[in-house]
ZAFI-301711 format. One record per atom (N, C-alpha, C, O): residue number from 1; residue in one letter; atom name; x, y, z. Coordinates in steps of 0.2 Angstrom, whole numbers, plus 2048, in hexadecimal, padded with zeros to 3 digits. Atoms other than C-alpha are relative to their C-alpha. Example, Ala and Ser with C-alpha at 12.3 -4.5 7.8 and 13.67 -1.06 7.14 Angstrom:
<rs>
<r i="1" aa="A" at="N" px="804" py="7FA" pz="800"/>
<r i="1" aa="A" at="CA" px="83E" py="7EA" pz="827"/>
<r i="1" aa="A" at="C" px="804" py="806" pz="800"/>
<r i="1" aa="A" at="O" px="809" py="805" pz="803"/>
<r i="2" aa="S" at="N" px="7FC" py="7FA" pz="7FF"/>
<r i="2" aa="S" at="CA" px="844" py="7FB" pz="824"/>
<r i="2" aa="S" at="C" px="7FC" py="805" pz="803"/>
<r i="2" aa="S" at="O" px="7FF" py="80B" pz="804"/>
</rs>
This chain:
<rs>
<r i="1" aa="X" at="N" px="806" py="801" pz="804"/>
<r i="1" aa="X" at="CA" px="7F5" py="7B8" pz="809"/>
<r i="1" aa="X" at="C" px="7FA" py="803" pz="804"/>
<r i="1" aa="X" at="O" px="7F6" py="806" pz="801"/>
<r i="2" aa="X" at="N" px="806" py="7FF" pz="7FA"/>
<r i="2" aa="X" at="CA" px="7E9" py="7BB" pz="818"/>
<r i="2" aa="X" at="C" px="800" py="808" pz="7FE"/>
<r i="2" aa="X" at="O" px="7FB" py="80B" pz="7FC"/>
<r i="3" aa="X" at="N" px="7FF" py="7F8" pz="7FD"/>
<r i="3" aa="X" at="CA" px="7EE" py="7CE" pz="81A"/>
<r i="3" aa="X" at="C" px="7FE" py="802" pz="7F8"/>
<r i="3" aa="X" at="O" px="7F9" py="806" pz="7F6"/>
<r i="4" aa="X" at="N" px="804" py="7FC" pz="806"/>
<r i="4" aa="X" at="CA" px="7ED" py="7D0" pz="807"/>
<r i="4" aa="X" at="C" px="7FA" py="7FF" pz="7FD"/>
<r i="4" aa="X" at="O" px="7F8" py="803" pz="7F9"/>
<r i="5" aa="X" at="N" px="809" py="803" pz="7FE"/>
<r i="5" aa="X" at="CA" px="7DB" py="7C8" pz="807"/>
<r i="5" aa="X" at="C" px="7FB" py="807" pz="803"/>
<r i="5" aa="X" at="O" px="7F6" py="809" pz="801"/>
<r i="6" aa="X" at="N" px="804" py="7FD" pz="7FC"/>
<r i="6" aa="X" at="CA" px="7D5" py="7D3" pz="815"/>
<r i="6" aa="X" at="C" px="801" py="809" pz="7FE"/>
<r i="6" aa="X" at="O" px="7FC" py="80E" pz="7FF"/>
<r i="7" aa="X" at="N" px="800" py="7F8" pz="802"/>
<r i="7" aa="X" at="CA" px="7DE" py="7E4" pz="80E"/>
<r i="7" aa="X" at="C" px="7FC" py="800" pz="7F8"/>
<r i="7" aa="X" at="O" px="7FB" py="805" pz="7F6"/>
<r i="8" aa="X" at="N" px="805" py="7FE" pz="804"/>
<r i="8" aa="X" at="CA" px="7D3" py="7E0" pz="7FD"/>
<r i="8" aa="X" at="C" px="7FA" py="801" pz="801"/>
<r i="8" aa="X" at="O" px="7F6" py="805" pz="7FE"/>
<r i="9" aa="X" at="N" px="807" py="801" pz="7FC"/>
<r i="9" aa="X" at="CA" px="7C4" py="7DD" pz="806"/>
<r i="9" aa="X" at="C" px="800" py="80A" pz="803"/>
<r i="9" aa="X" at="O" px="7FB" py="80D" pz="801"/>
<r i="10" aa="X" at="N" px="7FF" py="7F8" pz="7FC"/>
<r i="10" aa="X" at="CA" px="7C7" py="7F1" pz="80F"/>
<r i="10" aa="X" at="C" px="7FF" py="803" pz="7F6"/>
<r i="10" aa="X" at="O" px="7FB" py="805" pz="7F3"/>
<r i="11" aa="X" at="N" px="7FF" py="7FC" pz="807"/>
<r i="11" aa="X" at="CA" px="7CD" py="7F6" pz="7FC"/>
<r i="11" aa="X" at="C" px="7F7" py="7FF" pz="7FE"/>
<r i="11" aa="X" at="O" px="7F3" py="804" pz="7FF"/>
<r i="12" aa="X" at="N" px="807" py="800" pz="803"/>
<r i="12" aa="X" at="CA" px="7BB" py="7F1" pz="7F4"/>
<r i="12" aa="X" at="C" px="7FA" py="804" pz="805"/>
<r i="12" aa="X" at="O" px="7F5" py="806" pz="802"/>
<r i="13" aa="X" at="N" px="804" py="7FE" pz="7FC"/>
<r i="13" aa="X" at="CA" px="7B2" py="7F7" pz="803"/>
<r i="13" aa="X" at="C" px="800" py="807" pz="800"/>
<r i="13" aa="X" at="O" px="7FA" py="80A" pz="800"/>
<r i="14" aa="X" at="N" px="7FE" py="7F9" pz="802"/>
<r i="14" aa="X" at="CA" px="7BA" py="808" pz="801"/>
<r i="14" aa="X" at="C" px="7FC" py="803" pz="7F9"/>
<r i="14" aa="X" at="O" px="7FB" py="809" pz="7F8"/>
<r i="15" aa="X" at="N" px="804" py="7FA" pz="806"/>
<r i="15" aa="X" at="CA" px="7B2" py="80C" pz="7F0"/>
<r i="15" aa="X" at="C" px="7FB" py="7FF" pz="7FF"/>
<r i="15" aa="X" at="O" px="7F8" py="801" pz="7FA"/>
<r i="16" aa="X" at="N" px="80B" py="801" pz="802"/>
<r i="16" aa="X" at="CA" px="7A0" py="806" pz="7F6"/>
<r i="16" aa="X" at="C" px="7FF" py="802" pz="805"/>
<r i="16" aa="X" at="O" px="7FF" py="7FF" pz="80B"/>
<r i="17" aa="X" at="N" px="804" py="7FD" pz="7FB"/>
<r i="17" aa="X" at="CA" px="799" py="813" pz="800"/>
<r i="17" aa="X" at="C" px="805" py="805" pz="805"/>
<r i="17" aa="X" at="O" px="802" py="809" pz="809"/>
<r i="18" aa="X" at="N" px="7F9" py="7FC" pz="7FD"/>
<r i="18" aa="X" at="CA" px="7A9" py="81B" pz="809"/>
<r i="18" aa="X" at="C" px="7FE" py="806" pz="7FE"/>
<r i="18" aa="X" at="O" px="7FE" py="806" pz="7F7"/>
<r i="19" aa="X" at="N" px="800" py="7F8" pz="800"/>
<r i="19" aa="X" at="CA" px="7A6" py="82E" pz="809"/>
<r i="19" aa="X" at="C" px="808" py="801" pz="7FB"/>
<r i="19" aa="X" at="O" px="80B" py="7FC" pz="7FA"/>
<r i="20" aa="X" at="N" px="7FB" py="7FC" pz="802"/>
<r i="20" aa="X" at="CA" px="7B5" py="838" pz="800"/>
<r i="20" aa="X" at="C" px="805" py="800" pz="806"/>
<r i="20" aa="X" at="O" px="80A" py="7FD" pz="808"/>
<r i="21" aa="X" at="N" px="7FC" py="7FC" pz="7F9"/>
<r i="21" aa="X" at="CA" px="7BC" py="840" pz="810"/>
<r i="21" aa="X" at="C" px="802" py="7F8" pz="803"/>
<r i="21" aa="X" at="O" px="808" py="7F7" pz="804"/>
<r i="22" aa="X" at="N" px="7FF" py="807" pz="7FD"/>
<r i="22" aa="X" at="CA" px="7BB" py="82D" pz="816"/>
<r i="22" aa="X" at="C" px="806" py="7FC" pz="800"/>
<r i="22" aa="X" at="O" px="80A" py="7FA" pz="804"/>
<r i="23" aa="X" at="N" px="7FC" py="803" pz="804"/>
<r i="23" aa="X" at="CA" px="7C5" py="826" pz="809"/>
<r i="23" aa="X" at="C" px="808" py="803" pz="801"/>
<r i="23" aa="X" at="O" px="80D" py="801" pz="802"/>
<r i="24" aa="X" at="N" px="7F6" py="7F9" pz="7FF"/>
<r i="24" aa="X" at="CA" px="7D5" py="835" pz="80A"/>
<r i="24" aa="X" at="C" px="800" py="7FE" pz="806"/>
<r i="24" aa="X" at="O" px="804" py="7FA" pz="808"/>
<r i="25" aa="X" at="N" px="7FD" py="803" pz="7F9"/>
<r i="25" aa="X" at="CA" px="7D4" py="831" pz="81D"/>
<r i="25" aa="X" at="C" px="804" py="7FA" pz="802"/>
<r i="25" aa="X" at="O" px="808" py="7F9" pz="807"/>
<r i="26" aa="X" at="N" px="7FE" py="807" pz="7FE"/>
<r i="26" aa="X" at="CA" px="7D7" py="81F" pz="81B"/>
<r i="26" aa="X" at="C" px="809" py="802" pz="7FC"/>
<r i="26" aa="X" at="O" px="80E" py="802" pz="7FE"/>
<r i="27" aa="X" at="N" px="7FB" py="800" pz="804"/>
<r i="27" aa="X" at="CA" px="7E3" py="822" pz="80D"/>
<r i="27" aa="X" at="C" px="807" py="805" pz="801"/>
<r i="27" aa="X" at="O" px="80C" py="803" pz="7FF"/>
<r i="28" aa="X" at="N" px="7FB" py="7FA" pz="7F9"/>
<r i="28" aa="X" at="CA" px="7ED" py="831" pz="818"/>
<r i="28" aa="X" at="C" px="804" py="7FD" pz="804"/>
<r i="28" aa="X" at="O" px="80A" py="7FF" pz="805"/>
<r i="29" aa="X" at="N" px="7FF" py="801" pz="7FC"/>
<r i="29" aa="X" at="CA" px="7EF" py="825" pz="824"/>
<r i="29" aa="X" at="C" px="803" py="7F7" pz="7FC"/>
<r i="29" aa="X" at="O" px="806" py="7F3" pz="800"/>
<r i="30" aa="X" at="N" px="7FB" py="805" pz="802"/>
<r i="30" aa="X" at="CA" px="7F5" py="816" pz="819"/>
<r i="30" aa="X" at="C" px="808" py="803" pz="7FD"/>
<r i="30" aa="X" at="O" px="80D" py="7FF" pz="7FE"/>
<r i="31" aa="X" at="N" px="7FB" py="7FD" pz="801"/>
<r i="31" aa="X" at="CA" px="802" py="821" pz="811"/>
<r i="31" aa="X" at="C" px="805" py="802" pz="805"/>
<r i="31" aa="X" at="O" px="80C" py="802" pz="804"/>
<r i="32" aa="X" at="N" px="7FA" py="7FE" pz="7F9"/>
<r i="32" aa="X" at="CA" px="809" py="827" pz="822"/>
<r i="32" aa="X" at="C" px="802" py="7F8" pz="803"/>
<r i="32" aa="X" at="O" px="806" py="7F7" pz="808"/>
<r i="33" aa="X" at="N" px="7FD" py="807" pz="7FB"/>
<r i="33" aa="X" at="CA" px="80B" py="813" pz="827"/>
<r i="33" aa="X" at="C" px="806" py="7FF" pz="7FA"/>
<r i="33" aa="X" at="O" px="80C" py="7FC" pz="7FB"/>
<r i="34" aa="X" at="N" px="7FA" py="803" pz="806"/>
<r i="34" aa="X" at="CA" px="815" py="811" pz="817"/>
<r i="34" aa="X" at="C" px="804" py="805" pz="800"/>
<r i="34" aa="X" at="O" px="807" py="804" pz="7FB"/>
<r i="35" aa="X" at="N" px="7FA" py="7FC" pz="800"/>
<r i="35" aa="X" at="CA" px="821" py="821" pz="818"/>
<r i="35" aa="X" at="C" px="802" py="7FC" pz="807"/>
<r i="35" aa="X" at="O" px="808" py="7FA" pz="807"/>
<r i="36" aa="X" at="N" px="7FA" py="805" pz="7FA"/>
<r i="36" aa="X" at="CA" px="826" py="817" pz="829"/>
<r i="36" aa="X" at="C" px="804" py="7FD" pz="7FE"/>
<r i="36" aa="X" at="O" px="80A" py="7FD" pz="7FE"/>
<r i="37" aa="X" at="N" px="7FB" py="807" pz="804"/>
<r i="37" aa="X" at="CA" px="82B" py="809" pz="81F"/>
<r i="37" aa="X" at="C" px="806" py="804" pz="7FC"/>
<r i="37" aa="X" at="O" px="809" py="800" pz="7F9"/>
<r i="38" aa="X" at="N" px="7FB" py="7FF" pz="803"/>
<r i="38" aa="X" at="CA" px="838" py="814" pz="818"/>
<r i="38" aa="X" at="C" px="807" py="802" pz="805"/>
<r i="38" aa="X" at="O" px="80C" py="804" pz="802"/>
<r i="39" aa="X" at="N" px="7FC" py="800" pz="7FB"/>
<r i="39" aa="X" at="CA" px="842" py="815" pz="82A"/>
<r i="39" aa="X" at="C" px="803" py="7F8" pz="7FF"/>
<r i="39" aa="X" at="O" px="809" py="7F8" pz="7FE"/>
<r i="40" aa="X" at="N" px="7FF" py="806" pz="800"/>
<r i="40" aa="X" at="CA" px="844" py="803" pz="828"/>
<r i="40" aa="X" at="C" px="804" py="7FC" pz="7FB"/>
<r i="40" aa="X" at="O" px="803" py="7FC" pz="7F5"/>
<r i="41" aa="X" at="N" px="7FB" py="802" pz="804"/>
<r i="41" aa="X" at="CA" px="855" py="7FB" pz="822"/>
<r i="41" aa="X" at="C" px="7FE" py="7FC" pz="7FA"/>
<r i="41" aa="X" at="O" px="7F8" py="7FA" pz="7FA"/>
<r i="42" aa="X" at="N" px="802" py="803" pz="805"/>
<r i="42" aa="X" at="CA" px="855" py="7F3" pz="811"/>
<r i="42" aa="X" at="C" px="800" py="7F8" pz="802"/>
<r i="42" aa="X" at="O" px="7FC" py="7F3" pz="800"/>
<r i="43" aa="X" at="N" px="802" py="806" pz="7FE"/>
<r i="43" aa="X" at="CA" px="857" py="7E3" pz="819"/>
<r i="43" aa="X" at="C" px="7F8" py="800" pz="804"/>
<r i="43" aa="X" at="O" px="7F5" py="7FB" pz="802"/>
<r i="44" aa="X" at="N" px="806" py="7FF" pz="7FD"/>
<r i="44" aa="X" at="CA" px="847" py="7E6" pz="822"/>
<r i="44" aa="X" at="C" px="7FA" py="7FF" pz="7FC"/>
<r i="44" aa="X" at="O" px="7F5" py="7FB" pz="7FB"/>
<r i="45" aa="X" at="N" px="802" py="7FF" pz="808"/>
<r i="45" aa="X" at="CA" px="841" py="7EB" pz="811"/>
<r i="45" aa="X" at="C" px="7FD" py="7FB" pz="7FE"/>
<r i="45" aa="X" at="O" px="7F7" py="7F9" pz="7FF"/>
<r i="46" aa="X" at="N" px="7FE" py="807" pz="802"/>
<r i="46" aa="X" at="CA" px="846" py="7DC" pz="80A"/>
<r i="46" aa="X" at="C" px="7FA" py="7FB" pz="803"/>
<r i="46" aa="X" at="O" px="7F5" py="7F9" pz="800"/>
<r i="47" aa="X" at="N" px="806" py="807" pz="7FC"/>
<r i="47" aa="X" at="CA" px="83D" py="7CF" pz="816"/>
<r i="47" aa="X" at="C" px="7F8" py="804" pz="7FF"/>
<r i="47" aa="X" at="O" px="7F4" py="800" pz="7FD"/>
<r i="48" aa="X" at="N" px="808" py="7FE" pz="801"/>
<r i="48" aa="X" at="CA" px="82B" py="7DA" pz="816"/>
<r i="48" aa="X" at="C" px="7FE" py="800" pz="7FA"/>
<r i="48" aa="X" at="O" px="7F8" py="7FF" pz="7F9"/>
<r i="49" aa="X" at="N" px="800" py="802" pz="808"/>
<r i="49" aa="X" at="CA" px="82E" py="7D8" pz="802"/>
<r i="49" aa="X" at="C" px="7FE" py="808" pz="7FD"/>
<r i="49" aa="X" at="O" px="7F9" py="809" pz="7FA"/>
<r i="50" aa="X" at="N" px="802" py="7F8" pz="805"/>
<r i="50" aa="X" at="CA" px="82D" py="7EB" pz="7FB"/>
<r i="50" aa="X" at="C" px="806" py="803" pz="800"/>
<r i="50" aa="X" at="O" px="80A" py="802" pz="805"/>
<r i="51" aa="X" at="N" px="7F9" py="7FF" pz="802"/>
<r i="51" aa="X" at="CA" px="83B" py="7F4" pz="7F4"/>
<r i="51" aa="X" at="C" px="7FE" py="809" pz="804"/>
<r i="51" aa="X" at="O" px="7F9" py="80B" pz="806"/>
<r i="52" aa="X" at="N" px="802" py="7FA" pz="800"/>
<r i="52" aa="X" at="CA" px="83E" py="807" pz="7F9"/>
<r i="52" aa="X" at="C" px="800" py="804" pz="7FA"/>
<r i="52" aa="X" at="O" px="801" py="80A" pz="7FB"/>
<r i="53" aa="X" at="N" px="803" py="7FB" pz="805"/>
<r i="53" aa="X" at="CA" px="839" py="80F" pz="7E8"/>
<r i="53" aa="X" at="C" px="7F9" py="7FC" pz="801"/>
<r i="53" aa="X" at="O" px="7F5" py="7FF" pz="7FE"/>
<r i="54" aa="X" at="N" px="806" py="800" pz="801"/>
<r i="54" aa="X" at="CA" px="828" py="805" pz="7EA"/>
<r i="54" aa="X" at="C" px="7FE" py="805" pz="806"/>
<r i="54" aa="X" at="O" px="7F8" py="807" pz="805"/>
<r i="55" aa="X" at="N" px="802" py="7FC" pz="7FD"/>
<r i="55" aa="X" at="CA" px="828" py="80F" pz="7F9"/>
<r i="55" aa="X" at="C" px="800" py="807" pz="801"/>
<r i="55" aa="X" at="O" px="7FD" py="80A" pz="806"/>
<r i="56" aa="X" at="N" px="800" py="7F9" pz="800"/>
<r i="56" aa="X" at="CA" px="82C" py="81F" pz="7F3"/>
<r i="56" aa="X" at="C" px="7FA" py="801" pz="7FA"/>
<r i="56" aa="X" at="O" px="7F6" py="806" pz="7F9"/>
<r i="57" aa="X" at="N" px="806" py="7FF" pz="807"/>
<r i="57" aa="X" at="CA" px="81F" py="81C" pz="7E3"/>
<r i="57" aa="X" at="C" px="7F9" py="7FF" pz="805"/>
<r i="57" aa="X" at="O" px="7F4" py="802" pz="803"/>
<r i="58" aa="X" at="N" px="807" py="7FE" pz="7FC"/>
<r i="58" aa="X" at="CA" px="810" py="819" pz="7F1"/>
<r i="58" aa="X" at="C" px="801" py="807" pz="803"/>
<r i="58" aa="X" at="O" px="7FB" py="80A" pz="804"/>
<r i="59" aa="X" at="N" px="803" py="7FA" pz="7FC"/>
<r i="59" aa="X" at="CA" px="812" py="828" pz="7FA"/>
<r i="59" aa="X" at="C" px="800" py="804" pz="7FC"/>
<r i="59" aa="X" at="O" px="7FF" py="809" pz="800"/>
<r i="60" aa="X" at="N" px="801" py="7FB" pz="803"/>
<r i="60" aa="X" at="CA" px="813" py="833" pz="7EB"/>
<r i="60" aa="X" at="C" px="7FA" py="7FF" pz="7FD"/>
<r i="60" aa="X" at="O" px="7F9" py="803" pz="7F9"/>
<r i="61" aa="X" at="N" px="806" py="801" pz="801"/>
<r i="61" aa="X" at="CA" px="801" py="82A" pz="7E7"/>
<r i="61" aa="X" at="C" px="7FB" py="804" pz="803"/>
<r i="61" aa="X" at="O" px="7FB" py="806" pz="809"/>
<r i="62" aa="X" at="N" px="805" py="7FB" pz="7FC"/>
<r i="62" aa="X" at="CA" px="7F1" py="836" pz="7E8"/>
<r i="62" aa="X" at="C" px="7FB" py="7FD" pz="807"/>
<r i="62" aa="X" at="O" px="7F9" py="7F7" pz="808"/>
<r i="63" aa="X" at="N" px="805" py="801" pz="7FB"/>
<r i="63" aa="X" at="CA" px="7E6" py="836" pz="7F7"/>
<r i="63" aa="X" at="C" px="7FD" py="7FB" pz="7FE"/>
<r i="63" aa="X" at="O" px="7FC" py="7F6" pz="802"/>
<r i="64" aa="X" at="N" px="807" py="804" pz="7FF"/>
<r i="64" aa="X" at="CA" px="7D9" py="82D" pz="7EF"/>
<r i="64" aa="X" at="C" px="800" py="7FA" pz="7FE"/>
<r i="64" aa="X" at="O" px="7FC" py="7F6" pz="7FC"/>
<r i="65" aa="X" at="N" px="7FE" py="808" pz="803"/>
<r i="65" aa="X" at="CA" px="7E3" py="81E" pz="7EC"/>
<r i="65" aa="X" at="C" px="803" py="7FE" pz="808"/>
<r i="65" aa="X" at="O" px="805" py="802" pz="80B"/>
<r i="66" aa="X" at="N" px="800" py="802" pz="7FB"/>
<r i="66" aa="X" at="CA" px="7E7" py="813" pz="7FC"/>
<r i="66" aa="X" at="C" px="80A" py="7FE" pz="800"/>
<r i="66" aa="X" at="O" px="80C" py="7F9" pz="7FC"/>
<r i="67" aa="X" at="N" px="7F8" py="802" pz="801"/>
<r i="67" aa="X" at="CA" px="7FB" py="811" pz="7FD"/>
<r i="67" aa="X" at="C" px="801" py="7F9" pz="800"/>
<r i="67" aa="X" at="O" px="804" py="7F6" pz="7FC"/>
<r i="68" aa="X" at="N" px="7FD" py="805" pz="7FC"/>
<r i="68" aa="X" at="CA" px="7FC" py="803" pz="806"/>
<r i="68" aa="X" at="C" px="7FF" py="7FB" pz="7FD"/>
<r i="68" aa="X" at="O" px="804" py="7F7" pz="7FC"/>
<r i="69" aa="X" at="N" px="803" py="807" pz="805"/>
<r i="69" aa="X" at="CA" px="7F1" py="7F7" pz="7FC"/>
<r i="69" aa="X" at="C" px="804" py="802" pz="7F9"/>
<r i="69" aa="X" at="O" px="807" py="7FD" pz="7F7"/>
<r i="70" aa="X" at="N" px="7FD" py="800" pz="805"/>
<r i="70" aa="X" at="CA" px="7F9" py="7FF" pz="7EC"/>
<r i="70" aa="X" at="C" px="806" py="7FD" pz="801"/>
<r i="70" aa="X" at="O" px="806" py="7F8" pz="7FE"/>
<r i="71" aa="X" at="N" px="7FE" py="803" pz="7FE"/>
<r i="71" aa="X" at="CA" px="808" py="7FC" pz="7F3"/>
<r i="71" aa="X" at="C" px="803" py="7F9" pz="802"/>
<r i="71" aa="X" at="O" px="808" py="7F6" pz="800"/>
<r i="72" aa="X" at="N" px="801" py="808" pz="7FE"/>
<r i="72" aa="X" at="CA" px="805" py="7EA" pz="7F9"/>
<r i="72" aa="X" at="C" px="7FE" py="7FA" pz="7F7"/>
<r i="72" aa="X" at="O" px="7FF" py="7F4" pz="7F6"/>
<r i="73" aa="X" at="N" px="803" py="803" pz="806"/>
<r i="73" aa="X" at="CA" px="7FE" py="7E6" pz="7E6"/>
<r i="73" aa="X" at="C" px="806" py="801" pz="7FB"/>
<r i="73" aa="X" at="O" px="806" py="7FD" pz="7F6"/>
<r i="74" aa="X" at="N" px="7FB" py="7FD" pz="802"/>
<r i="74" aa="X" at="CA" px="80C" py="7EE" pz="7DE"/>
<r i="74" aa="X" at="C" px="808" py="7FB" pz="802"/>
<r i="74" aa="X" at="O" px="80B" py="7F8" pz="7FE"/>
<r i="75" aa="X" at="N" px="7FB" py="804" pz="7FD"/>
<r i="75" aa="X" at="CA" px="81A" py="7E4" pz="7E9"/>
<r i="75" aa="X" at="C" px="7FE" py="7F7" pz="7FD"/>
<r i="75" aa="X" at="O" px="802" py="7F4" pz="7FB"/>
<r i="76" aa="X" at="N" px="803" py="808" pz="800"/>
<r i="76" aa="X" at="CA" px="80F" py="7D2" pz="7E7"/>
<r i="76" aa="X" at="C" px="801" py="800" pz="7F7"/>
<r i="76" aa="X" at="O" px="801" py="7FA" pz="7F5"/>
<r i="77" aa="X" at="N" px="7FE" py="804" pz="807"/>
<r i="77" aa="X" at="CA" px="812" py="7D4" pz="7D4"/>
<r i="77" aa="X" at="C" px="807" py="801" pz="7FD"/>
<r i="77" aa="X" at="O" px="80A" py="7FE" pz="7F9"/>
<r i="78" aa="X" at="N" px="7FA" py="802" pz="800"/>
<r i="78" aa="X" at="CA" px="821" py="7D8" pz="7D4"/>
<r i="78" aa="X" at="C" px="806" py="7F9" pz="800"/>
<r i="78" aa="X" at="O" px="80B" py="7F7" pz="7FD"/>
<r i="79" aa="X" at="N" px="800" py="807" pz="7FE"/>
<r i="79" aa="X" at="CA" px="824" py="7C9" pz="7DE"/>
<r i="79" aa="X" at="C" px="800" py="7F8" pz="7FC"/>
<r i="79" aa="X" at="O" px="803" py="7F3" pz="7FC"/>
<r i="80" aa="X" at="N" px="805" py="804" pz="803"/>
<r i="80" aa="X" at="CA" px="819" py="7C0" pz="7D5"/>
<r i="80" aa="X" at="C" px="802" py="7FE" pz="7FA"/>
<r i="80" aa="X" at="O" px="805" py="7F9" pz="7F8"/>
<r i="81" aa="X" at="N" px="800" py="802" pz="808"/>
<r i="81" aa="X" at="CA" px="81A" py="7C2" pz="7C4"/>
<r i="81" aa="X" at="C" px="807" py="806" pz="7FE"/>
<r i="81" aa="X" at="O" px="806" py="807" pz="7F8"/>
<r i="82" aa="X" at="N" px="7F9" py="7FD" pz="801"/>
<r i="82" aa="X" at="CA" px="82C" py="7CD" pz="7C3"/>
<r i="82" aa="X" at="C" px="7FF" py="807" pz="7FD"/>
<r i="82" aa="X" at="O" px="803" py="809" pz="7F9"/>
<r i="83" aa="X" at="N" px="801" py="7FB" pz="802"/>
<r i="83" aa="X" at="CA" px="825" py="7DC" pz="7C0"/>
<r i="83" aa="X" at="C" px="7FB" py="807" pz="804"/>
<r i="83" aa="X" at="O" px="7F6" py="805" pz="808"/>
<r i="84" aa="X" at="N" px="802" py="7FA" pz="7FD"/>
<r i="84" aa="X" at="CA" px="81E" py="7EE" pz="7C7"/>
<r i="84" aa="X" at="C" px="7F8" py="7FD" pz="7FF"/>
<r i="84" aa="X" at="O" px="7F4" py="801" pz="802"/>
</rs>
C-alpha cells in the first residue's frame, strides 16, 4: 500500500508543473522497467500480482501515460474488485 501511496503522489506531481519532455522521460523509463517484468516466469508474475497481458497492454500505452502506475492501478482492480 506504501509504494502505491508514494507512486500516486509522483502521478499527481507529474501533471503539476512537469515540462512535457520531462513527463515522456519519466514515462520512457517506466515502460522499459515493465518490459523487464516480461523476463519473469509466470510464477514470479503471480506473486508481484500482474498477469502478462497487463503487461503487454502497459507497454503499448502512449508516452504521455506513466506505465507503471497505469499498470499498478489496473492490476489493484483487478485484484480488487475482479476486474480490468
Amino acid at each position: 500500500m506504501r509504494d502505491y501511496v508514494l507512486n500516486r503522489a509522483i502521478s499527481l506531481e507529474e501533471g503539476n508543473g512537469f515540462s512535457l519532455i520531462s513527463r515522456v522521460w519519466r514515462n520512457w523509463q517506466a515502460r522499459k522497467r515493465i518490459t523487464d517484468l516480461s523476463n519473469y516466469d509466470d510464477y514470479m508474475l503471480r506473486d508481484i500480482g500482474v498477469t502478462r497481458d497487463e503487461i503487454q497492454w502497459a507497454v503499448r500505452l502512449p508516452l504521455t501515460v506513466n506505465a507503471a502506475l497505469a499498470l499498478e492501478e489496473r492490476s489493484f482492480q483487478r485484484r480488487h474488485h475482479g476486474h480490468a
